[in-house]
C-alpha positions in Angstrom: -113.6 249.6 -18.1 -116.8 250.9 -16.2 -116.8 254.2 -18.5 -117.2 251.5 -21.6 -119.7 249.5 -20.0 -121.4 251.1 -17.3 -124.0 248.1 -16.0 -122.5 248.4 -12.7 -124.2 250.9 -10.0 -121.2 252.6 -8.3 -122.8 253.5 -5.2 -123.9 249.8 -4.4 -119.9 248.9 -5.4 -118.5 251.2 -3.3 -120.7 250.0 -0.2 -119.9 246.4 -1.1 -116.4 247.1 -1.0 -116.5 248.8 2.3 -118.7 246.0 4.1 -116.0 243.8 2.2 -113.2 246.0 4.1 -115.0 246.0 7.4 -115.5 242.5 7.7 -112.6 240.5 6.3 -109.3 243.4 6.3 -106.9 242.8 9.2 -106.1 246.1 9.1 -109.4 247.3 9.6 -110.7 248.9 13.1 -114.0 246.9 13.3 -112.1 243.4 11.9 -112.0 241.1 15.2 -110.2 237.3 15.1 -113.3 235.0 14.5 -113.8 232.1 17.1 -111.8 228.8 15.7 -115.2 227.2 17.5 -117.6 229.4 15.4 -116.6 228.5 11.9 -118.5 227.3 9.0 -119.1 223.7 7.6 -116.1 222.3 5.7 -114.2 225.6 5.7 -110.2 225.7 6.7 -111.0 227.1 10.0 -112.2 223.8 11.3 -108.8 222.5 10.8 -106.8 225.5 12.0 -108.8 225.0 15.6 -107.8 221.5 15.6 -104.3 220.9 18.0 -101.6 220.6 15.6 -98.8 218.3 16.9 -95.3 218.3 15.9 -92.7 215.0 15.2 -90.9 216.1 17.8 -91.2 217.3 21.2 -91.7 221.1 20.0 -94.8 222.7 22.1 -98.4 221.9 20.7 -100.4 225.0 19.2 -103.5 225.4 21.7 -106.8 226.5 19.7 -106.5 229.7 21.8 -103.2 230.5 19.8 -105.1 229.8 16.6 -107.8 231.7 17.4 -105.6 234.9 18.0 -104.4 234.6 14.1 -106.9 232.9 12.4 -108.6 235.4 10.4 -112.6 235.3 9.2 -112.4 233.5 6.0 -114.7 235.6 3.2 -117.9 233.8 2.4 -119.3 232.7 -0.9 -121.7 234.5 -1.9 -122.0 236.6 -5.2 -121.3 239.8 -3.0 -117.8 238.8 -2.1 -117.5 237.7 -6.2 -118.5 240.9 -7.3 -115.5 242.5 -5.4 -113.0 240.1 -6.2 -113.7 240.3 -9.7 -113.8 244.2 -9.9 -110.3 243.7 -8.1 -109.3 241.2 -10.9 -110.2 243.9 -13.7 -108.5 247.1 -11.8 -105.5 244.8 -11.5 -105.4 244.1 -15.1 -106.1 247.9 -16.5 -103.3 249.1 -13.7 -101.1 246.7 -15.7 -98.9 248.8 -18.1 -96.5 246.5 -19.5 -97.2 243.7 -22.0 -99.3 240.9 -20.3 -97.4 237.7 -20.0 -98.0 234.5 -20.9 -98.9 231.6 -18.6 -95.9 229.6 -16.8 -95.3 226.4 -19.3 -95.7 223.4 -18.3 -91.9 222.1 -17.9 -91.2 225.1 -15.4 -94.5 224.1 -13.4 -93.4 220.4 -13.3 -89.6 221.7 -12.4 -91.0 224.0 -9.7 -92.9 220.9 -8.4 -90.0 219.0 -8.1 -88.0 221.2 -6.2 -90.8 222.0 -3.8 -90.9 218.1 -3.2 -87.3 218.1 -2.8 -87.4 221.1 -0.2 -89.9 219.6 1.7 -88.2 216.0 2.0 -85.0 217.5 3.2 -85.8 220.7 5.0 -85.3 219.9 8.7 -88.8 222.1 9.4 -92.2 220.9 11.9 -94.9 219.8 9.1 -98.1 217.6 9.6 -98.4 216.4 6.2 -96.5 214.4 4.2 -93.8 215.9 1.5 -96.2 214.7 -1.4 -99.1 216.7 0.3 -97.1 219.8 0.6 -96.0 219.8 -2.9 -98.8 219.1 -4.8 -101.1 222.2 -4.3 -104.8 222.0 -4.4 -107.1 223.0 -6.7 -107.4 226.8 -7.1 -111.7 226.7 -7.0 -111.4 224.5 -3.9 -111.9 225.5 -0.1 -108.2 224.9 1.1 -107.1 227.7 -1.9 -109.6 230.3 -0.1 -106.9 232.9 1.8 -108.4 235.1 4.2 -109.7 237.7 2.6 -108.0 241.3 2.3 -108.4 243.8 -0.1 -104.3 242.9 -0.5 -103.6 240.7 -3.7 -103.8 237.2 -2.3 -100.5 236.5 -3.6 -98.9 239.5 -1.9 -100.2 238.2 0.9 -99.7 234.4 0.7 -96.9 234.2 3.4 -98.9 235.8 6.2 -102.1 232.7 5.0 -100.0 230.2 5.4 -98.6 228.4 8.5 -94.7 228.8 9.3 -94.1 225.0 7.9 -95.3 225.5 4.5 -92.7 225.8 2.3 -94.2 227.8 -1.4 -93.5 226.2 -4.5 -89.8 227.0 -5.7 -91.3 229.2 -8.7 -93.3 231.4 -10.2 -96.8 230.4 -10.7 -99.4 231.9 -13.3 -101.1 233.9 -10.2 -97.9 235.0 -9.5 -97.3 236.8 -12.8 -100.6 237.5 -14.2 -102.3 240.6 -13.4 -105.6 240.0 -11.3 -105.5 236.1 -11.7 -105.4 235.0 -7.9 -108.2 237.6 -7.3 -110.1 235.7 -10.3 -109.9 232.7 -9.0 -110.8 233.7 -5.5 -114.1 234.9 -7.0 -115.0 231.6 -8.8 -114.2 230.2 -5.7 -116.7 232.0 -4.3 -119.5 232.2 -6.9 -119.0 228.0 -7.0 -122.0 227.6 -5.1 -124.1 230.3 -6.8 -122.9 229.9 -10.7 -126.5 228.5 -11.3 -127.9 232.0 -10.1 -130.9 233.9 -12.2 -130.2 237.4 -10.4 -129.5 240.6 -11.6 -126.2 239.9 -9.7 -125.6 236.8 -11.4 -125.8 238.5 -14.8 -123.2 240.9 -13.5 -120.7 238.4 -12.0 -120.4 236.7 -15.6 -119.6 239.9 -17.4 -117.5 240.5 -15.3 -115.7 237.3 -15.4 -116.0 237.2 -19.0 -114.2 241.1 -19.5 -111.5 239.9 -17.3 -111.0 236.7 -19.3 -111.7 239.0 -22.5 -108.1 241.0 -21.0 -105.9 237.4 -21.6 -107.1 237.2 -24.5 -109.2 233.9 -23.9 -111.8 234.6 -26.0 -113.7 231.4 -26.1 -113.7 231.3 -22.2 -115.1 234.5 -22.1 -117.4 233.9 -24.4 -119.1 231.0 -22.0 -119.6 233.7 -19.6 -120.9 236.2 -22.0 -123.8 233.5 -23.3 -124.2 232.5 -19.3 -124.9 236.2 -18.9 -127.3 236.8 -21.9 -129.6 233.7 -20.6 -130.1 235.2 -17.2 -130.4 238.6 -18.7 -133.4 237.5 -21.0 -134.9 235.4 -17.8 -135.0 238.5 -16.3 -136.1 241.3 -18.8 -139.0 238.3 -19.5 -140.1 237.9 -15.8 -139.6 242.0 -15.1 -141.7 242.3 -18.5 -139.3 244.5 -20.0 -139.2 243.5 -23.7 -141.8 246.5 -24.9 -142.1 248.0 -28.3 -144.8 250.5 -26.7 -142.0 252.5 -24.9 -138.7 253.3 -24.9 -137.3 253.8 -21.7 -137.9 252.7 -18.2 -137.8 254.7 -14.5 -136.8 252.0 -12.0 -133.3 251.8 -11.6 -133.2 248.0 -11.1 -134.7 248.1 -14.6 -132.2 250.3 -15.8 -129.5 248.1 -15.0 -130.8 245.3 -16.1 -131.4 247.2 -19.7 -127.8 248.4 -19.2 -126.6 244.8 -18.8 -128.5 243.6 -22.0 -127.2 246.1 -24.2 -123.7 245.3 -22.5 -123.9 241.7 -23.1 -125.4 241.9 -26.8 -122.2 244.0 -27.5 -119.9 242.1 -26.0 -121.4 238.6 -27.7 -121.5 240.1 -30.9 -118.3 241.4 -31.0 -116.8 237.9 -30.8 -119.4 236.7 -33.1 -118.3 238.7 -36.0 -115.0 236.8 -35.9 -116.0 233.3 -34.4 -119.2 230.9 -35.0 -119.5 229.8 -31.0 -122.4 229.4 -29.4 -124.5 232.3 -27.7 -127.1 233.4 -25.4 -129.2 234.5 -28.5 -129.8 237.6 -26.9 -129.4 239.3 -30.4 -132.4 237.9 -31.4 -134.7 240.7 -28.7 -132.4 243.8 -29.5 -135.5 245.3 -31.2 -137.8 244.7 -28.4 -135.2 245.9 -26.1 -135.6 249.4 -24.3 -133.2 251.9 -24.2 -130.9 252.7 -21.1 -131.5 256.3 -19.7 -128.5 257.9 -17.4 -127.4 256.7 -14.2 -125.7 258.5 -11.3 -122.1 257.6 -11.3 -120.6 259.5 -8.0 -119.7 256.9 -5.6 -119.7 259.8 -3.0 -116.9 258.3 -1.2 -115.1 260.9 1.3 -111.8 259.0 1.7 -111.1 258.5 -2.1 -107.6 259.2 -2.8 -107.4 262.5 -5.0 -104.9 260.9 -7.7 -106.9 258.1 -8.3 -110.0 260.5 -8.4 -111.7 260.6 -12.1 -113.8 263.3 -13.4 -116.5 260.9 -14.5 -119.5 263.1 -16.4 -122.4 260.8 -16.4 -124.6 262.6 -19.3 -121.0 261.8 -21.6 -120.5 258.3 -20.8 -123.9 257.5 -21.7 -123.7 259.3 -24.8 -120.8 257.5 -26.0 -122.5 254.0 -25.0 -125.8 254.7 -26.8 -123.4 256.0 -29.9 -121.6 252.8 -29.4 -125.0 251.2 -29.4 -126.7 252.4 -32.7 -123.1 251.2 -34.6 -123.7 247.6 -32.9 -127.3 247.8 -33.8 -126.0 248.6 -37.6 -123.3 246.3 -37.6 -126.0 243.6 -36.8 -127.9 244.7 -39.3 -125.3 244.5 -41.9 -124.2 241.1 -40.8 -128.0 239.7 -41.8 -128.6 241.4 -44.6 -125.2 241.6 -46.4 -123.4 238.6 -44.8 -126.3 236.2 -43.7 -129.1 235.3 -46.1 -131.5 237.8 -46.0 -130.6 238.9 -49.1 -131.5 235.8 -50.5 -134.9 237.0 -50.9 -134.7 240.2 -52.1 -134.3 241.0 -56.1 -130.8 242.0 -57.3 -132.5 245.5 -57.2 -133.4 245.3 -53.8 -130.2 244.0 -52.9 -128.6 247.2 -54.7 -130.5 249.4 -52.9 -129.8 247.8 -49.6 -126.2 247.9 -50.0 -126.5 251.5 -50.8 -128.7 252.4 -48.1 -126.1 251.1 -45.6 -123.4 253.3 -46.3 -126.4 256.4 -46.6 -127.4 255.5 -42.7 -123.6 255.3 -41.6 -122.9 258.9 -43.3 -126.0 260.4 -42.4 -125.3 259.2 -38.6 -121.8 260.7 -38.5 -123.2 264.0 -40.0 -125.6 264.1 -37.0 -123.4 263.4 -34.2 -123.1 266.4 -31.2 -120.2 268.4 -31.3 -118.7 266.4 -28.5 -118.5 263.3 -30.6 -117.8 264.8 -34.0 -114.0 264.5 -35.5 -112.6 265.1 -39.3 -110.1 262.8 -41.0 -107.5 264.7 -41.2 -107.4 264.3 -37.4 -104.7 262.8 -35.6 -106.2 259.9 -33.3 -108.0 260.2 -30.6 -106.2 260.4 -27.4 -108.9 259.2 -24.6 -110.6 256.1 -25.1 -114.2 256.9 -26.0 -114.0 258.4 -28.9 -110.9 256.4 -29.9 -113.6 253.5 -29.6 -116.4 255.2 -31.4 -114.4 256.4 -34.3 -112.8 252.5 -34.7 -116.4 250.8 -34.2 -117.5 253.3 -37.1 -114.8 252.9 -39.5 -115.4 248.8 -38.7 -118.5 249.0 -39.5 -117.8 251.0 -43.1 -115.5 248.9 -44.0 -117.8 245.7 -43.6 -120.3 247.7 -45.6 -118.2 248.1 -48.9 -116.1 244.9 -48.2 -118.1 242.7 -50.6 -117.4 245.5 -53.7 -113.6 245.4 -53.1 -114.5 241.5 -52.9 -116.0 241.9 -56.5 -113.5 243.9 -57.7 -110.1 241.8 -56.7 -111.7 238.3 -57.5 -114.7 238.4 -59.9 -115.0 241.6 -62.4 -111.2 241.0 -63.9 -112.7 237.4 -64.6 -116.4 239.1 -65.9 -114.4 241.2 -68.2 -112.5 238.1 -70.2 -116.2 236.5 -70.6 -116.2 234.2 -67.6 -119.8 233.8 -65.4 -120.1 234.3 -61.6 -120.7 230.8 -61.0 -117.7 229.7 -62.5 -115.1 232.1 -60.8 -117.0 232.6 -57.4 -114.7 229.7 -55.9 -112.8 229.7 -52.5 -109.3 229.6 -52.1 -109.7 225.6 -52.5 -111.7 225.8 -55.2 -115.0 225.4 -53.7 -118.0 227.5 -55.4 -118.9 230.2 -53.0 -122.4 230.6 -50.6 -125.4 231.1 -52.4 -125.5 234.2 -50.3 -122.1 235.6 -51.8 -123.2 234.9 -55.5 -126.2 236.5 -54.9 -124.6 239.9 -53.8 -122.2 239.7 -56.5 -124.9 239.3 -59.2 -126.5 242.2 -57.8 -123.0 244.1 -58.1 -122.4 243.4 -61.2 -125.2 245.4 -62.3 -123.4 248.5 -61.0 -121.3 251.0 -62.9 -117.3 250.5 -62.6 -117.4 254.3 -60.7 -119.7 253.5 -58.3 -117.7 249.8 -57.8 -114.5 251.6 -57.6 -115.2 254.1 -55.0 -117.1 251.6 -52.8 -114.0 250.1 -53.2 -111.9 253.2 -52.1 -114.0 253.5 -49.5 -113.1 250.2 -48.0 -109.2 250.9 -48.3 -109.9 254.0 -46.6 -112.1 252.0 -43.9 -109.6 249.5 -43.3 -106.5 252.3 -42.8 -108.7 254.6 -40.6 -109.7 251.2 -38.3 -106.2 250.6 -38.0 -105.4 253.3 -36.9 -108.3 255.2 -34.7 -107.0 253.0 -31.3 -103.0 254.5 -31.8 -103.4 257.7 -29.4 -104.7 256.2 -26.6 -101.5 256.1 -24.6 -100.2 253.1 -22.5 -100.6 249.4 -23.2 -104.4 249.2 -24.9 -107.3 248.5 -22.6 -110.3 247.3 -24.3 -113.2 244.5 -23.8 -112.1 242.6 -26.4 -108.0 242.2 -27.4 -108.4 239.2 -29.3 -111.1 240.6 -31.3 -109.4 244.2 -31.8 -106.0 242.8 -32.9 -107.3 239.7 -35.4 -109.0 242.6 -37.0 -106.6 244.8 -37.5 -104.8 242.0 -39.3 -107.6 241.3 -41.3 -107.5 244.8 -42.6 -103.8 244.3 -43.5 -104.5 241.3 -45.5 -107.3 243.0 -47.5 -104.3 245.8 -48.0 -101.9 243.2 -48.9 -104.6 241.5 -51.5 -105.4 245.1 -53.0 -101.5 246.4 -53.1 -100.5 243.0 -54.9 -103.3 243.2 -57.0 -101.8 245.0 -60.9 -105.5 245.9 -61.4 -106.1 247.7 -58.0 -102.7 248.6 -56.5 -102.9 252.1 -57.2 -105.7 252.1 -54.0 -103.7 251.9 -51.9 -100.7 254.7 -50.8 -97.2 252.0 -51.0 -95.8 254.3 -47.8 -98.9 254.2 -46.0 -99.3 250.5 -46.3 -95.6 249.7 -45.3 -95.6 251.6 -42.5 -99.3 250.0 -41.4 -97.6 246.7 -41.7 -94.4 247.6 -39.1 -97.1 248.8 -37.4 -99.8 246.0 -36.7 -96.5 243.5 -36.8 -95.7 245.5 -33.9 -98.9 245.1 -31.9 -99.7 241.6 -32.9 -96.2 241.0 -31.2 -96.7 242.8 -28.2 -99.7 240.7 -27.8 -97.8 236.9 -29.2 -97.1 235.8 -25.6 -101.0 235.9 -24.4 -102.6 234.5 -27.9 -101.4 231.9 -30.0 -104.1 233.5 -32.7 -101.8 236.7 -32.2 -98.9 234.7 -33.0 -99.8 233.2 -35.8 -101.1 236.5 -37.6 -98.2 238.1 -36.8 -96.0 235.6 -38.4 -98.4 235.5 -41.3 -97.7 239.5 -41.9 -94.0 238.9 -41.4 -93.8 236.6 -44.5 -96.6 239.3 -46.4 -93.8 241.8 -45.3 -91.1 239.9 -46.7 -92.3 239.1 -49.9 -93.5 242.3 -50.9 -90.6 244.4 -49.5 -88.4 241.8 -49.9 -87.3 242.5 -46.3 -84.6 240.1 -44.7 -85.8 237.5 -42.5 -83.1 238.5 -39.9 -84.5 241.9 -39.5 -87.1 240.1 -37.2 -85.2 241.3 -34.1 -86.7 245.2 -34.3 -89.7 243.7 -32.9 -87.8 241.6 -29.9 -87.8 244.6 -27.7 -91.5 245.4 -28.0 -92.4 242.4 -25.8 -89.7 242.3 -23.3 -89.4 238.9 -22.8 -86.4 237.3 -25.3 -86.9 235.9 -28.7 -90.2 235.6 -30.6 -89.0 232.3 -31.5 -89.8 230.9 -28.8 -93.3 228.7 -29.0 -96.7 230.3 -27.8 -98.6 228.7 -25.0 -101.2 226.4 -26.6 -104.6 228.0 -25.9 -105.6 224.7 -24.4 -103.1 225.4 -21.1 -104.8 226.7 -18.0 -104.4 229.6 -16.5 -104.9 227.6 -12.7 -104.0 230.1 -10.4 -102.4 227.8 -8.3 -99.7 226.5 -10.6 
């Protein structure tokens, strides 16, 4: 994740996690039992010091005896955040096999149950009632804080908890989702600081928001993303870093707040090309913001395991991430001018010329890369995840430029050619007359040859096929900082297949072997990724009947995909993507 987004200083990390280490692991030298006397206000070593009595006449726990295993509960600050967080994220990557979906609600309420059952009839020494044992508490509250380790906190739970608490009888969504205890240990202990304007603050939300980004919760992660992107333009105002007289900066604070600008634009504006939420409007300064220069990424850390060693080449990584940058910059671009109402102004000539210079800037950027970052078609994909990223954000962005003339082509010029008007055949799918914005651009099409129509046309089949595609040779489950975004895509591309391979006027676009095996294909990973998004779900199932009718493929043949998932039938119901992922149930 950090060779996508670098806005974190390595060096700084890895001291963080060893003063993290020092201070809070049991297992470390310099960890000492902290004084049950000497504990903060309202934390759970107060009551730990406290004499606990049994029902019985069982021996009575001196607060000398708790002392000796009561260990230093973590502090809130946005330090201890930053680790757990990073901690979340690692977890998450590490994870190879399909995520899972969160625990529904009958099993929690059964698990519940049964833990209120085991309590009442255990024959166990407890000093709370059987309610108070089931019914856990809130996963951002102070009693859910264990004493921090760098172990998971849910490998760990049975050496927090005292020998009379009985767990809950099953699995939990901490229990099964990668990195989610750590998560919520580190809202736990950003709670206090969550109103922060620091350069750390801004961190801690991206962060937040890429692990949220990994479930697939886009709109939650978008709320960090736009919590981000406000601090971020507090800062770069107070640190007077929004400049047009220079491009770069030499303080390394600087730099990383530039580097977590640029990160957070991309990020928010990735999720804005699919989904009107609300945002930091941080896109509004990317032409007054500087450009990141490269940053040291050797953590110089003597006692790094070799296997888990990477060969990290700072001068590459930051080549890939200002590449990435000039296609968001572009895509941006294209969104205002093509898809917004910029246009609106211009002259149908203007509005020619614009579309055409689009495409120019894209092919002339490509033709200019360094060798390191060039590739031909004809190449299989990419098998590490930089350039598989740069070659997908490219063909994205060419097929968004020539969308609108395969848009003319399947839904207005057969109409233009029987005599019809724009205005009359620019109508949604329920019949509504289009924006002003589209009619606009098609007017301006229409004054185009059929050649140059068609190939812009081509060009966004090819588009689509190639962004399909570029992410395949990255081996292992798919890591990147936005699923939901990635995979919805993918499907839109399919249905822009399906329209043009239906279509008698335009089928001959698009290769019928190709486009079959694409559609196995995206069923496939919109499947894999069903149990985590609902969205996922739904496009999948909305391929599945695309597949059926054109193919005329049995509906029975849906178990190829059941093994892709590992987890039974994909008849089963999604999670609703209102259900919380509380750590704690």
């Amino acid at each position: 994740m950090h060779i996508m987004h670098p806005f974190l200083d390595k060096p700084r990390l890895r001291k963080l996690f060893d003063t993290f280490s020092r201070r809070y692991s049991p297992a470390h030298p310099g960890a000492k039992p902290r004084s049950t006397f000497a504990v903060q206000s309202g934390g759970d070593g107060e009551r730990a010091a406290k004499r606990q009595r049994s029902n019985g006449s069982t021996s009575i726990a001196t607060s000398y005896e708790a002392s000796t295993s009561v260990r230093r509960i973590p502090e809130r600050s946005p330090e201890n955040a930053i680790v757990y967080l990073v901690l979340a994220l690692g977890k998450i990557c590490l994870h190879r096999d399909p995520l899972p979906g969160v625990v529904p609600d009958n099993k929690l309420n059964a698990n519940a149950a049964v833990t209120h059952q085991i309590t009442r009839s255990a024959n166990v020494l407890t000093v709370s009632s059987p309610m108070s044992a089931a019914v856990k508490p809130s996963p951002i509250s102070p009693k859910s804080t264990p004493a921090a380790q760098l172990t998971s906190p849910t490998e760990s739970v049975c050496s927090r908890r005292s020998s009379t608490d009985i767990p809950v009888a099953g699995p939990r969504n901490k229990d099964i989702i990668p990195g989610l205890a750590y998560y919520a240990e580190a809202v736990n202990a950003l709670g206090p600081h969550i109103d922060g304007n620091d350069l750390v603050h801004a961190q801690l939300f991206l962060l937040a928001g890429l692990y949220k980004a990994q479930l697939g919760r886009v709109v939650e992660s978008m709320n960090w993303f736009s919590l981000s992107g406000r601090v971020i333009m507090n800062l770069l105002s107070r640190s007077n870093l929004l400049q047009l007289e220079y491009w770069t900066t030499t303080s390394d604070r600087d730099n990383l707040m530039v580097l977590a600008a640029w990160t957070c634009l991309q990020l928010e504006s990735d999720i804005l090309a699919e989904l009107g939420l609300p945002y930091s409007g941080i896109q509004k300064i990317e032409d007054m913001l500087l450009m990141p220069r490269s940053i040291s990424f050797n953590d110089t850390y003597d006692e790094q395991h070799p296997d888990t060693q990477q060969n990290e080449n700072s001068d590459e990584i930051m080549l890939f991430y200002t590449a990435q940058l000039f296609l968001r910059r572009q895509l941006n671009r294209v969104h205002r001018e093509i898809y917004g109402f910029d246009c609106l102004g211009q002259s149908l000539d203007q509005v020619r010329e614009m579309l055409k210079s689009h495409e120019n800037i894209l092919s002339s950027w490509r033709n200019a890369l360094p060798a390191a970052l060039k590739w031909d078609d004809k190449d299989p994909p990419a098998t590490d995840i930089l350039n598989a990223r740069l070659r997908a954000k490219y063909w994205g962005a060419r097929y968004v430029v020539n969308r609108p003339f395969l848009d003319y082509a399947l839904h207005i010029m057969p109409h233009i050619k029987g005599g019809a008007s724009i205005n009359s055949v620019a109508r949604d799918v329920n019949g509504k007359l289009r924006d002003s914005a589209d009619i606009h651009l098609f007017n301006a099409i229409k004054g185009m040859s059929e050649s140059e129509i068609f190939q812009a046309a081509q060009r966004c089949i090819d588009a689509a096929i190639q962004s399909t595609v570029a992410l395949d040779g990255v081996p292992g489950r798919l890591i990147v900082t936005n699923i939901h975004g990635t995979a919805h895509a993918q499907f839109g591309n399919l249905l822009v297949l399906s329209a043009t391979y239906y279509n008698s006027w335009l089928s001959k676009l698009v290769d019928p072997n190709r486009f079959r095996v694409l559609l196995e294909r995206t069923i496939g990973f919109l499947w894999r990724l069903a149990p985590i998004s609902p969205t996922c779900n739904v496009d999948c199932r909305i391929l599945e009947m695309i597949r059926r009718h054109i193919f005329e493929v049995p509906q029975d043949e849906n178990h190829l995909y059941r093994n892709e998932r590992g987890e039974g039938d994909f008849t089963a119901k999604p999670m609703s993507t209102t259900n919380s992922f509380c750590a704690n149930t």
